[in-house]
Each structure stands twice: as structure tokens, then as C-alpha cells.
C-alpha positions in Angstrom: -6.9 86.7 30.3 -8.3 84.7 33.6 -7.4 81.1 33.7 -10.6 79.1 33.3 -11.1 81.2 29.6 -7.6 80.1 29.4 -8.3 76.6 30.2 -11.6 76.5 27.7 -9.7 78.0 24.8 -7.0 75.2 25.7 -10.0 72.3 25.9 -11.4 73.8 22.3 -8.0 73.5 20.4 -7.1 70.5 21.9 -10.5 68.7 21.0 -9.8 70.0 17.1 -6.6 68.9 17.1 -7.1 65.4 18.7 -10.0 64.6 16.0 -8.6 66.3 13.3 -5.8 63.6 12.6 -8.1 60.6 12.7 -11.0 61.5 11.1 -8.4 62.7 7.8 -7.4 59.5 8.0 -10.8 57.9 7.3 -11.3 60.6 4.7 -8.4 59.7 3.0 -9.2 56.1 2.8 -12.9 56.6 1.7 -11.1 58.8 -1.1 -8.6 55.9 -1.7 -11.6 53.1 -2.3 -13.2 55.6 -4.2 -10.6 57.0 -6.9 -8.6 53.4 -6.7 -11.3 50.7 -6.4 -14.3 51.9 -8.1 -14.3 49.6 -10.8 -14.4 46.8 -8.5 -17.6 48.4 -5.7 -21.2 47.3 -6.6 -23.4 50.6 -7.0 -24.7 49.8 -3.6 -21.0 50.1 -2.1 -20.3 53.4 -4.3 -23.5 55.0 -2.8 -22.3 53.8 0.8 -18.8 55.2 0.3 -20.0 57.9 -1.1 -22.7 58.9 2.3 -19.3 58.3 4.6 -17.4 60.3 2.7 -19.9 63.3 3.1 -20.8 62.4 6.4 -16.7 61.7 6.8 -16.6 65.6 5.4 -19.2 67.7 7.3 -17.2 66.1 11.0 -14.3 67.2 9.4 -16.0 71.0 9.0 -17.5 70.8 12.6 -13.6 70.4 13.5 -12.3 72.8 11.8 -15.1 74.7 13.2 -14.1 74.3 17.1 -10.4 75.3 16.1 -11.9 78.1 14.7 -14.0 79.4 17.7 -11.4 78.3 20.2 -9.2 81.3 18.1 -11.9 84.1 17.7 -12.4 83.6 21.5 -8.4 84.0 22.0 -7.9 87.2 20.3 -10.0 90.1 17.9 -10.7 88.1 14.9 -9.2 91.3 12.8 -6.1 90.1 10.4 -6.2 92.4 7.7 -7.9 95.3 9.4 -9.5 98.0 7.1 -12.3 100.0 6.1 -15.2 98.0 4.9 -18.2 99.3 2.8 -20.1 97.1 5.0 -23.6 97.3 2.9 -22.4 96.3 -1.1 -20.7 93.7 1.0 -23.4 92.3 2.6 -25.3 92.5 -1.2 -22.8 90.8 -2.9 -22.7 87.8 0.4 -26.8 87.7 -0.3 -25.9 86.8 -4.3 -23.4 84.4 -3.8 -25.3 82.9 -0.6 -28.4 82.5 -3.2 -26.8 81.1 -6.1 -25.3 78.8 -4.1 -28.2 77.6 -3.1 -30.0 77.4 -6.5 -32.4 79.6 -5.7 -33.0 83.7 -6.9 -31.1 86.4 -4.7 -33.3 88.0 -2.5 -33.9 91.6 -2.8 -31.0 93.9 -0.9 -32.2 97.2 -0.4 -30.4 100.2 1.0 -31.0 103.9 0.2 -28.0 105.6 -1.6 -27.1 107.6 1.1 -26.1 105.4 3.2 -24.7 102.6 1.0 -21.4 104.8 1.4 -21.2 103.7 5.3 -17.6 101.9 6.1 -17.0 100.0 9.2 -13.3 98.9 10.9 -12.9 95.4 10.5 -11.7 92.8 8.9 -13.4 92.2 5.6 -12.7 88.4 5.3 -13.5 87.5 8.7 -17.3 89.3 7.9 -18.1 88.0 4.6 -17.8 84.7 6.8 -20.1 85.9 9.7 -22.7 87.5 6.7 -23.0 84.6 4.9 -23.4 82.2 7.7 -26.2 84.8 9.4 -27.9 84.6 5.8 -27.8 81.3 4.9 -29.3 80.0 8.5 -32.4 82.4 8.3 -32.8 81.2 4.3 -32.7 77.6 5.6 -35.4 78.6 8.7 -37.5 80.2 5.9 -37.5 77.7 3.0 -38.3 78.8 -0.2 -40.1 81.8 0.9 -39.7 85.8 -0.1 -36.6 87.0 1.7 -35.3 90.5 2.2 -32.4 92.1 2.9 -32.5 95.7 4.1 -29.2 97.9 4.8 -29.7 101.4 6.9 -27.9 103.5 9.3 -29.1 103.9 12.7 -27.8 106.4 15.3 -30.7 105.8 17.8 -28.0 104.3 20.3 -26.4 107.7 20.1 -23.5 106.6 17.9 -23.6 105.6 13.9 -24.3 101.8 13.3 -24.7 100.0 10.5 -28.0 97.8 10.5 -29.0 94.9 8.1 -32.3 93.1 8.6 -32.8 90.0 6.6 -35.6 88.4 6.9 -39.1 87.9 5.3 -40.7 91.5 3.9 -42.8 92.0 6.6 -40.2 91.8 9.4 -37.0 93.2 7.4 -38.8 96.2 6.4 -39.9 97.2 9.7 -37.6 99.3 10.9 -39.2 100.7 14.1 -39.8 97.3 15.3 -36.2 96.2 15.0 -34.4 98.7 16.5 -37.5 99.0 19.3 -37.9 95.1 20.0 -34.8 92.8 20.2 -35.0 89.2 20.9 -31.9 86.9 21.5 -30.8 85.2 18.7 -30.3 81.5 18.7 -26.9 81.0 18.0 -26.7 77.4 19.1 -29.4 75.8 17.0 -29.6 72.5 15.4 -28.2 71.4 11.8 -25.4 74.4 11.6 -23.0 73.3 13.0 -20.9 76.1 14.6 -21.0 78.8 12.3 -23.6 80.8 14.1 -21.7 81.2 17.1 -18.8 82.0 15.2 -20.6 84.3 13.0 -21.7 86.3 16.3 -18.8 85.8 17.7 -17.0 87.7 14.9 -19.2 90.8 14.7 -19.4 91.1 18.7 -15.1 91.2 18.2 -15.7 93.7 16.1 -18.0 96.2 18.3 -21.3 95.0 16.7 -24.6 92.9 18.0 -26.8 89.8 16.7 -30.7 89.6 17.5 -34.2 88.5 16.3 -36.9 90.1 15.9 -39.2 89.4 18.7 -42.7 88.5 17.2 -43.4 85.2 16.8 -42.0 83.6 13.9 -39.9 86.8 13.0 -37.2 85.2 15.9 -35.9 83.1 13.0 -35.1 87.0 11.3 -31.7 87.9 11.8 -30.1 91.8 12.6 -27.0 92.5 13.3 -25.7 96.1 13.8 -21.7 97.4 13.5 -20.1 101.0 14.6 -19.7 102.8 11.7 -15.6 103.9 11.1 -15.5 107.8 12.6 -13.5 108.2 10.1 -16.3 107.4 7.5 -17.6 109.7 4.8 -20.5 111.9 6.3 -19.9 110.7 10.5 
């Protein structure tokens, strides 16, 4: 560890801690008005109590956020470390990142015989990274046709599990993924920092982020991960 990525861990956990303690303190108090006083607020003051409180709630997330990153870049974000079935994973994060969104699960495809691929990891800490990945290229997208496509690739000369998400068109195509990388934007607007987190966990973990590189397809996400050598069929 060299000192100035000492010193910018140091910065990041400081700046969480030093807004963590005020900004729970206006959260509380919004909450107080709210649960305590509510009989006594106008509908206009509920509604404006009610906008600080979520606005109070997603600067409380970014915190959390920057205490978060300032730990994945001190140490390999792996806890609990195990073998991970990483595709009926990602399948079940593409569900749950759907429904949460009211809208219908895209498609997940993967051929059987590869469905069985594990990687070493840290299953937690990936269902995080997944669903962040997948929700950011729903939100580019809108309401559009999304897919999700799960294969193994060993054109790097080692096993790696790939998922595509992204519309049809682009998910589909493998030869154009693996062939033509863009980088992904990480650092975009209205996530906050779960991209960078969410690359930052499956780089710890061996793997890569990127976009396809045609035009529109850069708002596609793939992401690749070493397959365990201790996996079924490697």
C-alpha cells in the first residue's frame, strides 16, 4: 500500500463519517415532525417534510456509499468467500431488479451447459455489483425490450463467465462483445456511486466491466469473471 492510496482511502472514510452524523440528525427530526406532529402540518407542510425526508434519505445513501468505496478500495471486497453459480444468480438479480421496478423481468438466457459455471467470490458482495450494473442500463433504456444473456467464453485463453444485458440486438451479439469493447461509464449522472462500486467489486474479484462500442449500445453493460478451476467441466 503506497501512501497517497493511503491517504485517499483515509479522505473517503473520513468524508462518510464526518456527514454521516449530521445529516442522521436531520433525518431523525424530519422523522420526529412527521410521526409526532402530523396532526398539526397543513398538507402542504406533510408534502415538504415528506421531499426532505427523501431527499434527507438518498444523501444519506450517497454516504454510506463513499464509506463503502473507501473499503472495497482498502482490501478484496471477498467476506464470505465461496463458489458462486454466477449465471442463476445473475437470473434471479434480473427478477428481483424488475419487480422492483414494476415492470416484467427481462428475458435471461443461458444454454444449459454452461448455467453450471461457478466463480470464486463472494456471493453477497456480487448480487450488489449485478443488480446495480442492471438497474443503471434498465434506467438508460426506459421501458424498452431488455436482455440478459449468460455464456462462457475462453477466447482470452482462460474460462470466463460473460453476461450481456442490454437491448436484443446488442446482448445477443456475441462476436461483437467479446470483439469490440468500449469503456464503461462508471461515473455517470443520477446513480450515485453504485457503478463504481459495482466495477469496483467485480475487478477485486478478477473480472472486467465494458460497453458495447456501437453507438447507443455504450449504454449495454458486460462484465466477464474467471471461472473457479475447480468448476465442473474447466
Amino acid at each position: 500500500m503506497d501512501a497517497p492510496d493511503a491517504d485517499y482511502r483515509s479522505a473517503l472514510a473520513l468524508i462518510a463519517h464526518e456527514l454521516r452524523s449530521p445529516a442522521s440528525i436531520v433525518s431523525g427530526y424530519l422523522r420526529m415532525l412527521l410521526q409526532r406532529d402530523v396532526e398539526r402540518l397543513s398538507d402542504q407542510q406533510r408534502r415538504m417534510l415528506d421531499e426532505a425526508g427523501r431527499a434527507c434519505g438518498r444523501v444519506l445513501r450517497l454516504i454510506q456509499e463513499v464509506g463503502d468505496l473507501a473499503s472495497l478500495e482498502a482490501s478484496y471486497p471477498v467476506r464470505s468467500p465461496s463458489g458462486v453459480p454466477v449465471f442463476p444468480l445473475c437470473g434471479e438479480i434480473v427478477e428481483v431488479a424488475a419487480r422492483d421496478g414494476g415492470s416484467p423481468a427481462p428475458t435471461f438466457l443461458c444454454a444449459d451447459a454452461d448455467r453450471s459455471a461457478v466463480v470464486d467470490g463472494d456471493a453477497a458482495w456480487l448480487k450488489r455489483a449485478f443488480g446495480a450494473l442492471i438497474t443503471a442500463t434498465a434506467r438508460e433504456y426506459g421501458p424498452a425490450q431488455l436482455e440478459c444473456h449468460g455464456f462462457v467464453s475462453d477466447e482470452s485463453g482462460a474460462p470466463r463467465a460473460v453476461i450481456a444485458f442490454g437491448p436484443p440486438a446488442v446482448a445477443a451479439n456475441r462476436d461483437e462483445i467479446m470483439a469490440n469493447r468500449a469503456v464503461f461509464d462508471r461515473w455517470r449522472g443520477g446513480t450515485g456511486l453504485s457503478l463504481p462500486i459495482a466495477c469496483q467489486i467485480i475487478e477485486a474479484h478478477g473480472g472486467s466491466v465494458w460497453s458495447p462500442a456501437a453507438g447507443n449500445a455504450r449504454a449495454a453493460s458486460v462484465w466477464a469473471l474467471p471461472i473457479a478451476t475447480s468448476a465442473p467441466g474447466v
